[in-house]
TIRO-2110 file (N, C-alpha, C; in Angstrom, 1 decimal):
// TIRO-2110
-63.2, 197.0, 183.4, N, 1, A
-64.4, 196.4, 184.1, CA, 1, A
-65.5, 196.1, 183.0, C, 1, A
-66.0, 195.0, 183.2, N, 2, A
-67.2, 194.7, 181.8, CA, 2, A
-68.2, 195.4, 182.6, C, 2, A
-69.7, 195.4, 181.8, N, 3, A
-70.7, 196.7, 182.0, CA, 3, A
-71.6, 195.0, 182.6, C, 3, A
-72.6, 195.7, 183.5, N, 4, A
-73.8, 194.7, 184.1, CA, 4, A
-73.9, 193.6, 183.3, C, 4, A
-74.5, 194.4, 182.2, N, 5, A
-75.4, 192.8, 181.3, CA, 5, A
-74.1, 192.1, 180.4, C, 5, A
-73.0, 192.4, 180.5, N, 6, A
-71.9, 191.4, 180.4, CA, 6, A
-71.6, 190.6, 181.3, C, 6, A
-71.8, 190.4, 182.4, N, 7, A
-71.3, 189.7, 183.5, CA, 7, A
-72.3, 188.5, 183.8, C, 7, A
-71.4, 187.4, 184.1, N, 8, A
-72.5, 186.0, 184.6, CA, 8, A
-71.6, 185.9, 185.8, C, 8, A
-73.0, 185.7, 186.6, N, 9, A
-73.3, 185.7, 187.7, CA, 9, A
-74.0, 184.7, 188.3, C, 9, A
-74.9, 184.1, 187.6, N, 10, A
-75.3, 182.7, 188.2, CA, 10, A
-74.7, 181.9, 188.4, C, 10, A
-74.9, 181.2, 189.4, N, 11, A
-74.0, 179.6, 189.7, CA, 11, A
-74.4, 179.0, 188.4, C, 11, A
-75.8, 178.4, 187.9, N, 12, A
-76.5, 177.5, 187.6, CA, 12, A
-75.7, 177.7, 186.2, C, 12, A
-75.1, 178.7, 185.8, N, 13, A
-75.0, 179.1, 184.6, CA, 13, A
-73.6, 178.1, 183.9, C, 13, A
-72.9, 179.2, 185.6, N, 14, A
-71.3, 178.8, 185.5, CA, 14, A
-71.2, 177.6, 185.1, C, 14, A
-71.6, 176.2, 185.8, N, 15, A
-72.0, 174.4, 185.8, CA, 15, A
-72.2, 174.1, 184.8, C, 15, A
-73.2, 174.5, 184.0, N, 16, A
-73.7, 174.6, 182.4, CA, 16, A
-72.7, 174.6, 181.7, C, 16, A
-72.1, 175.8, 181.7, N, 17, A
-71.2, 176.6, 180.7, CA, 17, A
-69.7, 175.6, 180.7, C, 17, A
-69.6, 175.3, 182.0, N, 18, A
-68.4, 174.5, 182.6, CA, 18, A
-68.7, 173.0, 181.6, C, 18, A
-69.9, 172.4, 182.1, N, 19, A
-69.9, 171.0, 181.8, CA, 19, A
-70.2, 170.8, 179.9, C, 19, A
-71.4, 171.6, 179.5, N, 20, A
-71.9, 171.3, 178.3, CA, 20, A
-71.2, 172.0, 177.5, C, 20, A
-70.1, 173.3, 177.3, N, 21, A
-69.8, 174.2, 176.4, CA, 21, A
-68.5, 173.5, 175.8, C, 21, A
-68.3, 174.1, 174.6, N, 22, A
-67.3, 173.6, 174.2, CA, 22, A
-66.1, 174.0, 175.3, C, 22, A
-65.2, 173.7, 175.0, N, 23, A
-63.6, 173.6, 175.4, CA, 23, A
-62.0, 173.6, 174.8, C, 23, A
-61.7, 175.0, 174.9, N, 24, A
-60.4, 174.8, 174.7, CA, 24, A
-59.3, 175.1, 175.6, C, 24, A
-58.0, 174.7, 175.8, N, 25, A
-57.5, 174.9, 177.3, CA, 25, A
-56.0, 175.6, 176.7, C, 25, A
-55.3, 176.2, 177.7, N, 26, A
-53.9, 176.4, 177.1, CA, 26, A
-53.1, 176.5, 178.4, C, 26, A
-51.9, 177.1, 178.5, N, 27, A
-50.8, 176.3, 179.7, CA, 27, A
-51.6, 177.5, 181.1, C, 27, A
-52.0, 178.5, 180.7, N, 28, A
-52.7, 179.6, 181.7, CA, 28, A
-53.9, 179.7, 181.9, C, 28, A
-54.6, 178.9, 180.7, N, 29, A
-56.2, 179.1, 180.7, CA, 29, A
-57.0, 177.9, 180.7, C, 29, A
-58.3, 177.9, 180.7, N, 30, A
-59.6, 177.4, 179.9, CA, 30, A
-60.4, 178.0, 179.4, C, 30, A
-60.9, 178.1, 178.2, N, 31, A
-62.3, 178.6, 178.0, CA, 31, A
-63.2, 177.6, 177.7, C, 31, A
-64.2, 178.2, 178.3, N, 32, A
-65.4, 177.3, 177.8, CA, 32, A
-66.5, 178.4, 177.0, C, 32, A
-66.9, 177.7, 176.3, N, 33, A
-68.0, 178.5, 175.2, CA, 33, A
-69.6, 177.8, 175.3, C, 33, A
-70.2, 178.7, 175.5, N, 34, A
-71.8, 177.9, 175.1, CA, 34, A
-72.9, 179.0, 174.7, C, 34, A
-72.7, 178.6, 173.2, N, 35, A
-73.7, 179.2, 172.2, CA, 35, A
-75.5, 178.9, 172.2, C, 35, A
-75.6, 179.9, 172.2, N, 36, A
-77.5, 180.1, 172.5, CA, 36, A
-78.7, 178.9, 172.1, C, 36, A
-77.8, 178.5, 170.5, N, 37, A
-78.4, 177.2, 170.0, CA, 37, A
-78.2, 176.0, 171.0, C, 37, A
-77.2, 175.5, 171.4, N, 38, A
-76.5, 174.8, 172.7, CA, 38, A
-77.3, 175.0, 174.0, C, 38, A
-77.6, 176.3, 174.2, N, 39, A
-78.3, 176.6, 175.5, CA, 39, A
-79.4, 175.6, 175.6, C, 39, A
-80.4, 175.5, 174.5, N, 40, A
-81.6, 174.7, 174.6, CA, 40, A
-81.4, 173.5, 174.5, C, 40, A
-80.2, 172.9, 173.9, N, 41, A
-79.7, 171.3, 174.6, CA, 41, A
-79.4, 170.9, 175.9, C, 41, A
-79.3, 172.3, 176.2, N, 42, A
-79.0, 172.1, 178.2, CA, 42, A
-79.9, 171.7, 178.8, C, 42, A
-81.3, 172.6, 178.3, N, 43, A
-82.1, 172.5, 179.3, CA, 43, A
-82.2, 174.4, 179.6, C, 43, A
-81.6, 174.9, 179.3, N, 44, A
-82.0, 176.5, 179.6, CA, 44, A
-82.8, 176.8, 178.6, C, 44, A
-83.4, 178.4, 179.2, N, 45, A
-84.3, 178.5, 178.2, CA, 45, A
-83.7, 179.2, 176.8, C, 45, A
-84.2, 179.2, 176.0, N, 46, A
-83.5, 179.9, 174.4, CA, 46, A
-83.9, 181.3, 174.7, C, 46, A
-85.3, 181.8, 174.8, N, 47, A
-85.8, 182.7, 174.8, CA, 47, A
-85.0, 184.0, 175.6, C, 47, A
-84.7, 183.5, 176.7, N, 48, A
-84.0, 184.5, 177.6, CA, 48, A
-82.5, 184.5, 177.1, C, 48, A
-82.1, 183.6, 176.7, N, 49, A
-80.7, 183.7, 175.7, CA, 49, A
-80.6, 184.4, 174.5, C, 49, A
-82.0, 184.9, 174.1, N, 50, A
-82.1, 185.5, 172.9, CA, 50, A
-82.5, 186.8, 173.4, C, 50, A
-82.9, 187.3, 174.7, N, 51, A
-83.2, 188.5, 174.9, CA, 51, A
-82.2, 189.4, 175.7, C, 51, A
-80.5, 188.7, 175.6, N, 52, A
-79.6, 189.3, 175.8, CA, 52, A
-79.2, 190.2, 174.6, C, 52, A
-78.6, 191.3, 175.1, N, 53, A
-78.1, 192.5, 174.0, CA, 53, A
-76.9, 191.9, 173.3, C, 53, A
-76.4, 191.2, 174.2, N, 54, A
-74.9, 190.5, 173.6, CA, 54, A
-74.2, 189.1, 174.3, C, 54, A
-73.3, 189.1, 174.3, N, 55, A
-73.0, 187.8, 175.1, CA, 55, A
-72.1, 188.0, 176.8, C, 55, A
-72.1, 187.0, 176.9, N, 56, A
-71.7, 187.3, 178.8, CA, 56, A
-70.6, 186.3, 179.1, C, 56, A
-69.8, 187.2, 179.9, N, 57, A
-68.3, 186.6, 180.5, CA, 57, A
-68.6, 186.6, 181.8, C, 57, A
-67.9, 185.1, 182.5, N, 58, A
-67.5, 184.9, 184.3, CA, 58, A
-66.2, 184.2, 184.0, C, 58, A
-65.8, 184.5, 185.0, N, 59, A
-64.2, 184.0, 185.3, CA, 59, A
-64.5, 183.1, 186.8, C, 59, A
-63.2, 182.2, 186.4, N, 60, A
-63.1, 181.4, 187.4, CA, 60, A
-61.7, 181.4, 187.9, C, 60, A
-61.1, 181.5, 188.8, N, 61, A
-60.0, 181.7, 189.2, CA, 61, A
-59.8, 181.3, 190.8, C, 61, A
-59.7, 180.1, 191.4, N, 62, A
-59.4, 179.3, 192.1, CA, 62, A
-58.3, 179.6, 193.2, C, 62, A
-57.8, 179.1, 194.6, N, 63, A
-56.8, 179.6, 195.6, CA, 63, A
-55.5, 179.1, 194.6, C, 63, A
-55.5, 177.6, 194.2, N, 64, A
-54.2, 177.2, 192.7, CA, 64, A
-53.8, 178.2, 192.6, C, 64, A
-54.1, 179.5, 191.8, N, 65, A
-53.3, 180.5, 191.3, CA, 65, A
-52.7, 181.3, 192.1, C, 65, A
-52.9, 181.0, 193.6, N, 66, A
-52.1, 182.0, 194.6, CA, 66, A
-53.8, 182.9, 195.7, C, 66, A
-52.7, 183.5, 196.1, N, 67, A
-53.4, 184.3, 197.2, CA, 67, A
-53.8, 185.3, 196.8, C, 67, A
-54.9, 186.1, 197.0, N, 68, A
-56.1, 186.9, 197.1, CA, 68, A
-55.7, 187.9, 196.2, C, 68, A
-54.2, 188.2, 196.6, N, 69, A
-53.6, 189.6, 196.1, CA, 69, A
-53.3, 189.2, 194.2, C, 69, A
-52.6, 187.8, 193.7, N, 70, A
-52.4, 187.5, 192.7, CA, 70, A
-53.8, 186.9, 192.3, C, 70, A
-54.7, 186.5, 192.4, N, 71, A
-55.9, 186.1, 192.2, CA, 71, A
-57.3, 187.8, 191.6, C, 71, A
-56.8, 187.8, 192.4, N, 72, A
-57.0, 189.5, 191.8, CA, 72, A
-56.8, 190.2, 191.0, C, 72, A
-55.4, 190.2, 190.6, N, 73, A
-54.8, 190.9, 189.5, CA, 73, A
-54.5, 189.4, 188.2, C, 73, A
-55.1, 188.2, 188.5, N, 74, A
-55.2, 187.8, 187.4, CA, 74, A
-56.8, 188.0, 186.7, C, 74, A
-57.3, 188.0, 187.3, N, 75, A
-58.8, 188.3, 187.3, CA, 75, A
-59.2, 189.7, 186.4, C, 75, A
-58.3, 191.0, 187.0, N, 76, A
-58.4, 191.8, 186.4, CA, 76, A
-57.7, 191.7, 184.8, C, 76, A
-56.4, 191.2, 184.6, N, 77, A
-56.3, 191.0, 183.0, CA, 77, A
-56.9, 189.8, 182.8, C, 77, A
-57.8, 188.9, 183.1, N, 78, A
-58.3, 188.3, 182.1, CA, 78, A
-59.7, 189.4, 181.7, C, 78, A
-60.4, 190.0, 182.6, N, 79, A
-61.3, 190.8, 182.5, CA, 79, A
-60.7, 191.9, 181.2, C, 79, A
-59.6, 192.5, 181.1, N, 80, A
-59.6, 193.6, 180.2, CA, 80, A
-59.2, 192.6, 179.0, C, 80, A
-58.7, 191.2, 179.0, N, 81, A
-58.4, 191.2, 177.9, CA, 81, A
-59.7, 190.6, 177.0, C, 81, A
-60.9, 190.3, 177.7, N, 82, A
-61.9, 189.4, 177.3, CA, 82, A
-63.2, 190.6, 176.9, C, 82, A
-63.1, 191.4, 177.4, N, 83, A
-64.1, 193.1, 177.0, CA, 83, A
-63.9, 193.4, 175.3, C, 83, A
-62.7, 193.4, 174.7, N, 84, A
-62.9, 192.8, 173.4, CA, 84, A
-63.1, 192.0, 172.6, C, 84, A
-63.3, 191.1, 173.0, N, 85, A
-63.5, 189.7, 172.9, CA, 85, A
-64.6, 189.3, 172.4, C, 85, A
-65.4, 189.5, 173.7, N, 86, A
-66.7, 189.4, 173.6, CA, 86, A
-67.6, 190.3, 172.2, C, 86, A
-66.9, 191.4, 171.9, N, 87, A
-67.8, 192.2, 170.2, CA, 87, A
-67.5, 190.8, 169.2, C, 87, A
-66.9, 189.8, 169.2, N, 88, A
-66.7, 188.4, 168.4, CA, 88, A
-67.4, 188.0, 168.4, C, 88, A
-68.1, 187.1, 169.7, N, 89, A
-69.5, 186.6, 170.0, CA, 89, A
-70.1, 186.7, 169.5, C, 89, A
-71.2, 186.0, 169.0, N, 90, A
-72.7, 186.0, 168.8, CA, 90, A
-73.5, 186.4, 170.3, C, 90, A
-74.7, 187.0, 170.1, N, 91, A
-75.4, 187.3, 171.0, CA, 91, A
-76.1, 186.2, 171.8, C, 91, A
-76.0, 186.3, 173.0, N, 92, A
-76.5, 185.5, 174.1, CA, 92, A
-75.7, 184.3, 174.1, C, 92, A
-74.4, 184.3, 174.0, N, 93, A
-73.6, 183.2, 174.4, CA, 93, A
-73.0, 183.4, 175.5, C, 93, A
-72.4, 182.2, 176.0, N, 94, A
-72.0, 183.1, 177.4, CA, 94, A
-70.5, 182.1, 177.4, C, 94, A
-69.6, 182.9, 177.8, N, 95, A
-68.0, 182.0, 177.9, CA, 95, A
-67.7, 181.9, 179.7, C, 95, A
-67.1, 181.2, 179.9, N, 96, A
-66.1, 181.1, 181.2, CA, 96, A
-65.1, 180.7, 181.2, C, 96, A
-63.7, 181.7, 181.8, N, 97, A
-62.5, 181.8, 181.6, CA, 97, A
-62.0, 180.9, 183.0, C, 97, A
-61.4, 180.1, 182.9, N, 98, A
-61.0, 179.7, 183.9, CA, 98, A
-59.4, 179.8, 184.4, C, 98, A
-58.9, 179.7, 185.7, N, 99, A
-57.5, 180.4, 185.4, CA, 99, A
-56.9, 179.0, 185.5, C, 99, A
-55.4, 178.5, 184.7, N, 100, A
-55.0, 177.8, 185.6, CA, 100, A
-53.7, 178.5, 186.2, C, 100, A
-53.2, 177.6, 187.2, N, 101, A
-52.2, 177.8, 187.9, CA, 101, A
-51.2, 179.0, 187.7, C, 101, A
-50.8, 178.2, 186.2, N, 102, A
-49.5, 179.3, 185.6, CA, 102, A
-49.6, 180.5, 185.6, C, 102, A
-51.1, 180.8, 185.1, N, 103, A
-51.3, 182.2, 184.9, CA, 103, A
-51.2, 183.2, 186.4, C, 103, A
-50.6, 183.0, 187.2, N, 104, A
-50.2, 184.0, 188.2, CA, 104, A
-48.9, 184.1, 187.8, C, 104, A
-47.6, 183.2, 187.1, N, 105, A
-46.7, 183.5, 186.2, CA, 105, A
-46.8, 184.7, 185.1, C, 105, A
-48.0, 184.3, 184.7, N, 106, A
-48.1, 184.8, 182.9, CA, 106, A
-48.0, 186.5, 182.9, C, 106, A
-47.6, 186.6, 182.0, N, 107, A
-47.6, 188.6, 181.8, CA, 107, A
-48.9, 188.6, 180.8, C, 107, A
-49.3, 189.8, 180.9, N, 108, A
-50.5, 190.1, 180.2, CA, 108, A
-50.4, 189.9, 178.7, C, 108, A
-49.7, 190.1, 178.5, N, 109, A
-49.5, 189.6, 176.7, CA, 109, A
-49.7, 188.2, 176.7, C, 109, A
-49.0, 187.4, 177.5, N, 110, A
-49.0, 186.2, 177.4, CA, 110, A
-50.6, 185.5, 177.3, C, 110, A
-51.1, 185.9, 178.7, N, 111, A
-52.9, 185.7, 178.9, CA, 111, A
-53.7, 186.2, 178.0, C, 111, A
-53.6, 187.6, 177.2, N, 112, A
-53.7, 187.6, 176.0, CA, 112, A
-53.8, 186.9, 175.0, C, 112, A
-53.0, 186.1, 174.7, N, 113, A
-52.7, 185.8, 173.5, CA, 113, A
-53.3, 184.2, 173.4, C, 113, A
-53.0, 183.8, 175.4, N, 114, A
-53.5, 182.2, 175.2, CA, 114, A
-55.2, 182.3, 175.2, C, 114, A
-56.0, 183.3, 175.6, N, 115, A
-57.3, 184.0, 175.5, CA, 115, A
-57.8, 184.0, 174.0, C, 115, A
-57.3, 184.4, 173.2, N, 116, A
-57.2, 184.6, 171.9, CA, 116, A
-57.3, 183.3, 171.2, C, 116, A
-55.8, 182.5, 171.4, N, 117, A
-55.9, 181.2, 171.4, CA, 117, A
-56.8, 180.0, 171.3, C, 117, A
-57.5, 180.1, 172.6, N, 118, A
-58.4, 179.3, 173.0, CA, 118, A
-60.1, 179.8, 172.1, C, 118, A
-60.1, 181.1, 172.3, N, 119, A
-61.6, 181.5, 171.7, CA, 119, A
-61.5, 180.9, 169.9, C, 119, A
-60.4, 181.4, 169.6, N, 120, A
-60.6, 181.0, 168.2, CA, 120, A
-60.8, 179.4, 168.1, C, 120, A
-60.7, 178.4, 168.7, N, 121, A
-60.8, 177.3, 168.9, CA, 121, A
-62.3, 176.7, 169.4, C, 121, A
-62.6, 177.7, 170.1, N, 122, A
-64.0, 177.5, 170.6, CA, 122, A
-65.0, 177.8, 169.9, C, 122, A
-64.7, 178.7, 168.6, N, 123, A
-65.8, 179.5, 167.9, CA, 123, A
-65.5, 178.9, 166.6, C, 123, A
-64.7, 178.2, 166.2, N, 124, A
-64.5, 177.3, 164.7, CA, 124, A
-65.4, 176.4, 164.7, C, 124, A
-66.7, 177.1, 163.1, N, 125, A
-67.8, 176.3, 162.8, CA, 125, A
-68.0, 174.3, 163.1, C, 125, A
-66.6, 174.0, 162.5, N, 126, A
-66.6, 172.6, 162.8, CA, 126, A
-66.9, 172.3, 164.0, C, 126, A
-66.1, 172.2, 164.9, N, 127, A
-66.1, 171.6, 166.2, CA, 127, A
-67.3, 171.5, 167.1, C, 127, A
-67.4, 170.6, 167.8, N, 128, A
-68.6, 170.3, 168.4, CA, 128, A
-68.9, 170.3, 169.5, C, 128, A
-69.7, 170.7, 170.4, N, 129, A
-69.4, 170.7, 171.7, CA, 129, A
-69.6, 169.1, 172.5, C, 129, A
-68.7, 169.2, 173.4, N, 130, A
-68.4, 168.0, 174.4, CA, 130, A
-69.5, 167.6, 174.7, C, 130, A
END
């Protein structure tokens, strides 16, 4: 389980995070990334991005991946695998995992690894967001 001030909860945020963050995708996942500097290209405020302790995860996980019972338990390993993750971050960034389909297939190593995958892609200085 991530702790309170880990968790995003806003719609307004999710949209943001979805449309303006970077993006990287793999055969289970999406992540999207959007860094605090970024925030104030959106249109959010910086300030309240700067007065988070750390950065903040939401998941997106859609009926595609199955019924309630497999949507659930994909939900919970993206959650444990993304609680370490986040000590990577910079403070007040906020990511959204999105599931696709396959990952009601995937074994936890697998979502793992394409998690992994994807962040290191999202957090390489070069790259620019969409």
């Amino acid at each position: 389980m991530l702790a309170a001030d880990q968790r995003l909860t806003e719609p307004d945020l999710f949209r943001a995070v979805s449309r303006k963050g970077r993006r990287a995708g793999s055969r289970t996942l999406v992540a999207h990334l959007l860094l605090p500097d970024e925030q104030q290209v959106v249109g959010m405020s910086g300030d309240r991005a700067r007065d988070l302790p750390g950065p903040r995860a939401g998941f997106v996980v859609s009926k595609a991946v199955g019924n309630a019972v497999v949507r659930n338990r994909v939900k919970r390993r993206l959650r444990h695998a993304v609680r370490p993750a986040l000590a990577g971050l910079p403070a007040g960034s906020v990511l959204v995992v999105r599931a696709q389909a396959a990952a009601a297939d995937a074994s936890y190593p697998e979502l793992g690894a394409d998690l992994a995958r994807c962040l290191d892609r999202v957090t390489t200085p070069g790259q620019e967001a969409r």
